[in-house]
PABATOR-454365 format. One record per atom (N, C-alpha, C): x, y, z. Coordinates in steps of 0.2 Angstrom, whole numbers, plus 2048, in hexadecimal, padded with zeros to 3 digits. Each point is the difference from the previous one (the first is absolute). Layout:
BEGIN
XYZ/...
REM end
This chain:
BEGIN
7F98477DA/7FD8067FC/7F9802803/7FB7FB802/7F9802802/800803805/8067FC805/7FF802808/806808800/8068027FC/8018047FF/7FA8067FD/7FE8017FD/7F98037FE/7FB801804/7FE7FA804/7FD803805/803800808/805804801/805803802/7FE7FC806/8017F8800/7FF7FA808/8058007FF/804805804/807802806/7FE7FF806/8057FD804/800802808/808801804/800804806/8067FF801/8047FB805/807800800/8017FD807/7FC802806/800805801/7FC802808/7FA7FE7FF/7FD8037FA/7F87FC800/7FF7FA801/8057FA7FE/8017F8803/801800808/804802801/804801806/7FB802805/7FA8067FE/7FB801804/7FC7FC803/7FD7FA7F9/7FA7FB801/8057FB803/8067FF802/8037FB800/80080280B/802806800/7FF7FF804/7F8800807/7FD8017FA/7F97FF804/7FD7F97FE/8037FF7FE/7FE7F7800/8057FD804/805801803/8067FE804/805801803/7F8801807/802806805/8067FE805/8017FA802/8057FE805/8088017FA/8018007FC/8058037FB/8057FB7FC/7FF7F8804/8047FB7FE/7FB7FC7F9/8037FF7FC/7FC7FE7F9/8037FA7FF/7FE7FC7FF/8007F87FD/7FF8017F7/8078017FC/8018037FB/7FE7F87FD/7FD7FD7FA/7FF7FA7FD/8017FD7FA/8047FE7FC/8007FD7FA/7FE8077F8/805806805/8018037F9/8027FE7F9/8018037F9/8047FF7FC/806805800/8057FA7FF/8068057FE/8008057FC/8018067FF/7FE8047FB/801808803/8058047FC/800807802/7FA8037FE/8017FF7FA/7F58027FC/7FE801804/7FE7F9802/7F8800802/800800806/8077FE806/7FF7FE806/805806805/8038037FC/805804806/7FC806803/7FC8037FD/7FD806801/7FB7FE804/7FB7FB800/7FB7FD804/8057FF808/8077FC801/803800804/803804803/8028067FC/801806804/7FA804806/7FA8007FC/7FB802802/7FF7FB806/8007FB800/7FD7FC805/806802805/8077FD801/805803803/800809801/7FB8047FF/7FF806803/7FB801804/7FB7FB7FF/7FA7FD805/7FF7FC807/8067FF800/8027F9804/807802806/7FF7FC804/809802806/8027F97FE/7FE7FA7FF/8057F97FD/7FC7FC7FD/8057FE7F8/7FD7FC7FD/8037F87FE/7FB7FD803/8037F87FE/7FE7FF7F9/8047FE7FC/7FD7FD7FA/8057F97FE/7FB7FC800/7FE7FB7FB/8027FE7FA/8047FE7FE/8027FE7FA/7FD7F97FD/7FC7FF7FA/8017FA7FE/8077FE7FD/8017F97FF/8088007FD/7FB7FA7FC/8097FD7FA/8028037FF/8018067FB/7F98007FD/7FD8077FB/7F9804805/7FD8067FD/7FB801802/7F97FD7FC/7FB7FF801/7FA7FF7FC/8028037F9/8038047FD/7FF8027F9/8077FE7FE/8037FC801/8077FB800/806806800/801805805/806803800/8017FC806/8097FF7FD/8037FB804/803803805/8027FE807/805803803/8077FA7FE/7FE7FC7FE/8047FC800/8007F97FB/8037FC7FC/7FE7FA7FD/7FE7FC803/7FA7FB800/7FE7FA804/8057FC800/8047FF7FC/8077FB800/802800807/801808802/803801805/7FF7FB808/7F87FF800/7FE7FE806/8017F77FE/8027FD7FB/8037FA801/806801802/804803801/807802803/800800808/7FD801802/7FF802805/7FB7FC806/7FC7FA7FB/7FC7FC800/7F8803805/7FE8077FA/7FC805808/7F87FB7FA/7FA801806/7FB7FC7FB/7FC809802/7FE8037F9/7FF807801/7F77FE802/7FC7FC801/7F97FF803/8027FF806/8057FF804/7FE800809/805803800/807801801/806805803/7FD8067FF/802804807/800806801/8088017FF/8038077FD/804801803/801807802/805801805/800809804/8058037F9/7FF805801/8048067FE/8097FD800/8037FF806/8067FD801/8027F97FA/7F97FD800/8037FB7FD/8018007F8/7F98057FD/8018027FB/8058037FC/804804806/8058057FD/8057FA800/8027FA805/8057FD7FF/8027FA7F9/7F87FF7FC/7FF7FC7FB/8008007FB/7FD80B7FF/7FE8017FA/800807802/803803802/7FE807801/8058057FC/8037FC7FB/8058037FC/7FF8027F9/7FA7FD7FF/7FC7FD7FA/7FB8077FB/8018017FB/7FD8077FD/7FB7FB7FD/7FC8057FC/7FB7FF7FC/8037FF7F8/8007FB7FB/8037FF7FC/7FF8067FA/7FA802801/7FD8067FA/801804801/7FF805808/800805803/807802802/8027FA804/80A802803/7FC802808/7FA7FF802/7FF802805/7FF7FA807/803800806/7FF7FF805/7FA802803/7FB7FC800/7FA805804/800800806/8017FA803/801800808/803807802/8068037FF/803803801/7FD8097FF/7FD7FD7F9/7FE8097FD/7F9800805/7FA7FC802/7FC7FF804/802804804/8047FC804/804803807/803808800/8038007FC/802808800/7FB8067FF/7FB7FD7F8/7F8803804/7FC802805/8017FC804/7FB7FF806/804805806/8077FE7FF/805804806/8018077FF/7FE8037F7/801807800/7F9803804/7FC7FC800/7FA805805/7FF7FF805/8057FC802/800800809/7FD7FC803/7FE7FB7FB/7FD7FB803/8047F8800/7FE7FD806/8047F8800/7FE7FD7FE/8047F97FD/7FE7FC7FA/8057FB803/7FC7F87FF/8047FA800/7FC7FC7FA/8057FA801/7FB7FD7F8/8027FA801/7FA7FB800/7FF7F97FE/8007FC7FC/7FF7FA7FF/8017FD7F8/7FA7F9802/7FB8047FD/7FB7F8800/7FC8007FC/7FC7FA7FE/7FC8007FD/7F87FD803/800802806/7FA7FE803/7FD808803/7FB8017FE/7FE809804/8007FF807/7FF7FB804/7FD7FE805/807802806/8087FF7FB/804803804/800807804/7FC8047FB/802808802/7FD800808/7FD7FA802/7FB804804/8057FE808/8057FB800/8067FF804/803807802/7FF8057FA/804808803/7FB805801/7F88017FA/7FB804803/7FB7FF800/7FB800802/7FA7FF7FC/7FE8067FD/8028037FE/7FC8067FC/8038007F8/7FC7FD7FC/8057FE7F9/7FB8037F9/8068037FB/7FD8037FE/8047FB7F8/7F97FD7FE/8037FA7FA/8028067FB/8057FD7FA/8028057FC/7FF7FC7F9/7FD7F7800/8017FD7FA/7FC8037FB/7FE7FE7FC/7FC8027FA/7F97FE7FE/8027F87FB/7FB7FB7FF/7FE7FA806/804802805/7FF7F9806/7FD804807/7FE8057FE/7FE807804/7F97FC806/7F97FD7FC/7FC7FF802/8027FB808/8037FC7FB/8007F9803/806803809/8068037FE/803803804/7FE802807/7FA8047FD/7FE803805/7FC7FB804/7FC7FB7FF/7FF7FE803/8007F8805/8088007FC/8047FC804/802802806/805806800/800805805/7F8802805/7FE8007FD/7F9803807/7FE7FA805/8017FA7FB/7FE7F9806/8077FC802/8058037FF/8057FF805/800805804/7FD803801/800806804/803807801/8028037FB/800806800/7FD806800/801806802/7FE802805/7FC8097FB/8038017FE/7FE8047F8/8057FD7FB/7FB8007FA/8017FD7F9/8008047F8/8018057FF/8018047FA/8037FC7F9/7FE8017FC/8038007F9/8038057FC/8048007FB/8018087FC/7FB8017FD/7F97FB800/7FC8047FD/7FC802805/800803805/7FE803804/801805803/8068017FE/804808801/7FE8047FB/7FE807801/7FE8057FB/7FD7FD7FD/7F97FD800/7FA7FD800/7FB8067FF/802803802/7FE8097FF/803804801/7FD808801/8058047FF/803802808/8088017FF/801804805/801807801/7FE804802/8038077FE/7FD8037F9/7FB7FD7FD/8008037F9/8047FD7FD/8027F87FF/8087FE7FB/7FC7FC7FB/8017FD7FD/7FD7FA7FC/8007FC805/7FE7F97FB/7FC7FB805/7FC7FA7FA/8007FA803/7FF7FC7FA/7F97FB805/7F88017FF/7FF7FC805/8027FA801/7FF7FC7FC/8017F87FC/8077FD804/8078037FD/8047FD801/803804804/800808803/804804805/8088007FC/8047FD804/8098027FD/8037FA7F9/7FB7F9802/8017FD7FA/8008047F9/8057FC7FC/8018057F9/8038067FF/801801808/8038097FF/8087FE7FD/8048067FE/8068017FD/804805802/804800801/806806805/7FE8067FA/7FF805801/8008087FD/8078017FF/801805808/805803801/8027FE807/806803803/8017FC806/7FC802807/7FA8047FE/7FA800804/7FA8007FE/8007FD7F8/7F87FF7FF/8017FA7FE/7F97FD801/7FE7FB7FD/7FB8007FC/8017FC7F7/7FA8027FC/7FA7F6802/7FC805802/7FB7FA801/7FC7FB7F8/7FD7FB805/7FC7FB7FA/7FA8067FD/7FE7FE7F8/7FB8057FF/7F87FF804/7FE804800/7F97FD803/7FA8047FB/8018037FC/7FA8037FB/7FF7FB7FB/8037FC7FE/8037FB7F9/7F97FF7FE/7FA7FE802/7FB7FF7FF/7FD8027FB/7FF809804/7FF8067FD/8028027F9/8087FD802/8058037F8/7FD7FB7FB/7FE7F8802/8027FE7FA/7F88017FC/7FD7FF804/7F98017FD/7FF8087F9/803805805/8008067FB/8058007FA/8047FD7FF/8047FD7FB/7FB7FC7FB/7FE7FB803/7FB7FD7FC/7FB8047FD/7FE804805/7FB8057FB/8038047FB/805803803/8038077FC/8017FB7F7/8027F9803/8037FD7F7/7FC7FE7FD/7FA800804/7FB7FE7FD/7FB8067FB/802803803/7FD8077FD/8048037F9/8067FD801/8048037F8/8017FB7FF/8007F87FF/8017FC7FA/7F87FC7FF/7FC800805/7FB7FD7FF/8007F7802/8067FF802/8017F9802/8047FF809/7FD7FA801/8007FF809/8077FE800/806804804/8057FC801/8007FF809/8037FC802/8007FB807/808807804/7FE801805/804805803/8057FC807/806802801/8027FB806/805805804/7FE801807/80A803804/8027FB7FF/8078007FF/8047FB801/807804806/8017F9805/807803802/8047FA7FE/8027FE806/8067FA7FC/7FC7F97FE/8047FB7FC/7FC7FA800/8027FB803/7FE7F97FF/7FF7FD804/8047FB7FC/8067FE7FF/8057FC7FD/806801803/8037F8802/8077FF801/8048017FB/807801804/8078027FD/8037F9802/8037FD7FC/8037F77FF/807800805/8048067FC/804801804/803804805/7FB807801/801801806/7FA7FF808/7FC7FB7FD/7FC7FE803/7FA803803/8018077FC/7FA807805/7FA7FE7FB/7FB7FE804/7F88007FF/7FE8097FF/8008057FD/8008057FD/7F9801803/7FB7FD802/7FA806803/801801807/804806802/7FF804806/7FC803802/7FA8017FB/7FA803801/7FA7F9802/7FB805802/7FA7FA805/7FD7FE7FA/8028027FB/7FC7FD7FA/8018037FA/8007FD7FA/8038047FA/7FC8047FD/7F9801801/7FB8067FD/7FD801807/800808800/7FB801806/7F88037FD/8038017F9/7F88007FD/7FF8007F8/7FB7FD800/8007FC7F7/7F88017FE/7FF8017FA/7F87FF7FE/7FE7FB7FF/7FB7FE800/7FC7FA801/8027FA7FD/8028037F6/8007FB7FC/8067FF802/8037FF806/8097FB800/7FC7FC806/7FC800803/7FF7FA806/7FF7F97FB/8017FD804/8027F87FD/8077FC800/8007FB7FE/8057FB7FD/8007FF7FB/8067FD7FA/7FF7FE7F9/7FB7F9800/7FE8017F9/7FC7F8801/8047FC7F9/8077FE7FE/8017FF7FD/8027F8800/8018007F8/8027F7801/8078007FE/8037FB802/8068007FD/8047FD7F9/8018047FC/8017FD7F9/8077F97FF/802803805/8047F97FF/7FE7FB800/7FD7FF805/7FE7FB805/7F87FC7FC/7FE8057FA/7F88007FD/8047FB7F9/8068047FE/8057FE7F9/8047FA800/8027FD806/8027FB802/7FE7FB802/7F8802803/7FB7F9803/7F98007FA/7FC8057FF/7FC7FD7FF/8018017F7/8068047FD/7FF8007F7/809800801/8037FA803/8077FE7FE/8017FE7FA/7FB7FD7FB/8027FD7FA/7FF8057F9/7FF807805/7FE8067FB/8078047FF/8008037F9/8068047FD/7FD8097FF/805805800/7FE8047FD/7F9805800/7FF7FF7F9/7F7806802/7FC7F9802/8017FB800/7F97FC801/7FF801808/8067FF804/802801806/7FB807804/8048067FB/7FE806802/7F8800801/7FD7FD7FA/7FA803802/7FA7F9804/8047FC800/7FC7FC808/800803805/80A803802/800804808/7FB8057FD/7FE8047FC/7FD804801/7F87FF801/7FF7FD7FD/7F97FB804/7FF801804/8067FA803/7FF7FF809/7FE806802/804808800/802803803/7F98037FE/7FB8017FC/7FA8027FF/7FC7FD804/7FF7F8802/7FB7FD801/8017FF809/806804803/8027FD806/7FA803806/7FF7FE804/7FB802806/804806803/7FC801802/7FF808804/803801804/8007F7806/806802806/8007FA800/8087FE7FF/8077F97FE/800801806/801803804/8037FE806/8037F9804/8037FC7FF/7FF7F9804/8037FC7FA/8008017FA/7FE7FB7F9/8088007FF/8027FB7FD/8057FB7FD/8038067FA/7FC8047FC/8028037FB/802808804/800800804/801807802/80A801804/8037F7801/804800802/806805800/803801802/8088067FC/7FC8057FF/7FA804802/7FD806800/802805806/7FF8067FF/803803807/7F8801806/800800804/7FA7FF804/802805805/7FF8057FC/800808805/7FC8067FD/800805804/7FB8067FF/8018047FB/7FE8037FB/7FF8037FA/803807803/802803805/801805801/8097FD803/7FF7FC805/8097FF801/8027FD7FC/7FF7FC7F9/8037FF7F9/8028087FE/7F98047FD/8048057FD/803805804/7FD801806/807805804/8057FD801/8037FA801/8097FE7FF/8018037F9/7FB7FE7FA/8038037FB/8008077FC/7FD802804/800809800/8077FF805/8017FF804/809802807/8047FD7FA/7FE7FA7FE/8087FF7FC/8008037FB/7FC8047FC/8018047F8/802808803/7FD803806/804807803/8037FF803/8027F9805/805801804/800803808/806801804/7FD803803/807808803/8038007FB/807805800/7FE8077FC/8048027F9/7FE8057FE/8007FF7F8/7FB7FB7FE/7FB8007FB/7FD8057FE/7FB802805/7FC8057FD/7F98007FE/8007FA804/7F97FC7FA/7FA802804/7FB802800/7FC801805/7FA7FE800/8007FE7FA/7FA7FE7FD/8007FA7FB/7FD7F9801/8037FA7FB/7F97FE7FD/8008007F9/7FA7FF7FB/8007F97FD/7FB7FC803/8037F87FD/7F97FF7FA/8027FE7FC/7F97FE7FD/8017F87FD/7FB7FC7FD/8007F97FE/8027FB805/7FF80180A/7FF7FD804/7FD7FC7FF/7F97FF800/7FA7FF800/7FE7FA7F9/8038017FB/8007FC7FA/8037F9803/7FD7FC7F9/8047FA801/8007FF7F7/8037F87FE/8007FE7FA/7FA7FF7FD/7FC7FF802/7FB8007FB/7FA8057FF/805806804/7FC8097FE/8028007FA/7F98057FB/8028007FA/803808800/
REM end
């Protein structure tokens, strides 16, 4: 909604533009995208419009945000050890190349391929889990992961590759007048139409701070402001780590920085007041929960706490109360985060 609003669109050709002025010889060392028609076909298009051939890379057997090509089960079948086996394109198709996506009914390998061949561009495809292979076909590589982005790139440059881009590098600015995200470039982006792409927001700052003032001025009290895209929680069963974005807030007001600094009442009701019932119980935990230091960090009482950031706690739970289909929800209002039991 924010990067809709402030209308950070770009197109295929505006990709395809900076794609090809970053990679002029025209062979692309495609790396460790996610499976994904969303987030990834339209970035693939544009680069296969930029490009005369693309090698790409696949990690197997899932990608970094656990979209599978295939079940791990598999590669004990087959006795493959998926940290050193390369395999080619031929071998892939004879092991596992029959194989859909459980959720989706989609083949990627396949739909990748078709993608890439509508725009006239060549495409082969590898299966490894070391980046260092891509450089066996080019040296000109353009990483596609997400959260392993940093360290990627500079794996690749001291093995010696020869240019090294990431998605957040592309439309890092403007091309032509299009949107542009400085920070992350095509990370975050989402398919539009089959020639836009809607980008990561880059105002979020701006919004959320004015928000804060604007509520501030008609109820008289400070509420904490957050973009949220997707969150950052596993699926048990279909095993997708659901943050495809570089981050679940791209902007928050100040009062969410932090970690909780909570004790754990179990762990408080079972060890240090086990021989307590009832209200007598309740109002020791509450006590404790009065008299506890400012940063637990490290301490015995804090065990079974969740030990993450106040902004990727509530943005997974703003994604999972609107969802990410045709809810509707555009806006999620949480109150009584911040409390505990012994707020009166």
């Amino acid at each position: 909604m924010v990067a809709i609003s402030d209308n950070n669109y770009a197109s295929v050709d505006d990709v395809a533009s900076d794609i090809k002025s970053k990679f002029a010889e025209g062979h692309i060392g495609v790396i460790f995208p996610i499976l994904s028609r969303n987030r990834f076909s339209l970035i693939l298009k544009s680069i296969a419009r930029g490009a005369n051939k693309i090698t790409m890379l696949l990690s197997y057997p899932s990608d970094e945000v656990g979209n599978h090509l295939f079940e791990a089960s598999e590669l004990d079948k087959y006795g493959i050890n998926q940290n050193i086996t390369v395999l080619s394109e031929k071998e892939y198709e004879e092991k596992f190349g029959n194989i859909v996506h459980p959720f989706t009914g989609i083949n990627y390998v396949n739909f990748y391929r078709d993608l890439v061949q509508c725009e006239n561009c060549e495409i082969e495809f590898v299966f490894a889990n070391d980046p260092t292979v891509i450089l066996d076909y080019t040296k000109d590589v353009l990483n596609c992961d997400i959260h392993t982005r940093k360290r990627t790139k500079e794996v690749l440059k001291k093995a010696g590759a020869n240019i090294v881009y990431g998605l957040d590098d592309i439309l890092n600015t403007p091309i032509n007048g299009s949107g542009f995200n400085p920070n992350y470039g095509l990370l975050g982006s989402n398919k539009s139409t089959e020639e836009k792409l809607k980008l990561f927001p880059k105002n979020g700052e701006d919004i959320v701070y004015e928000i804060q003032e604007k509520l501030k001025e008609k109820t008289g009290k400070t509420v904490e402001v957050l973009v949220y895209g997707d969150g950052a929680f596993k699926d048990p069963v279909g095993k997708i780590w659901e943050l495809a974005d570089p981050t679940v807030s791209p902007a928050y007001t100040k009062g969410l920085e932090g970690t909780p600094n909570e004790i754990k009442l179990k762990y408080v009701s079972d060890n240090k007041f086990a021989d307590l019932r009832g209200e007598e119980l309740k109002e020791k935990v509450k006590e404790e929960i009065k008299k506890k230091d400012n940063d637990l960090k490290g301490t015995m009482i804090t065990q079974g706490t969740t030990p993450r950031r106040y902004v990727d706690l509530i943005g997974s739970l703003c994604d999972l109360t609107s969802g990410s289909g045709d809810k509707g929800t555009p806006v999620v209002f949480i109150q009584g985060y911040f409390d505990n039991l012994a707020d009166e």
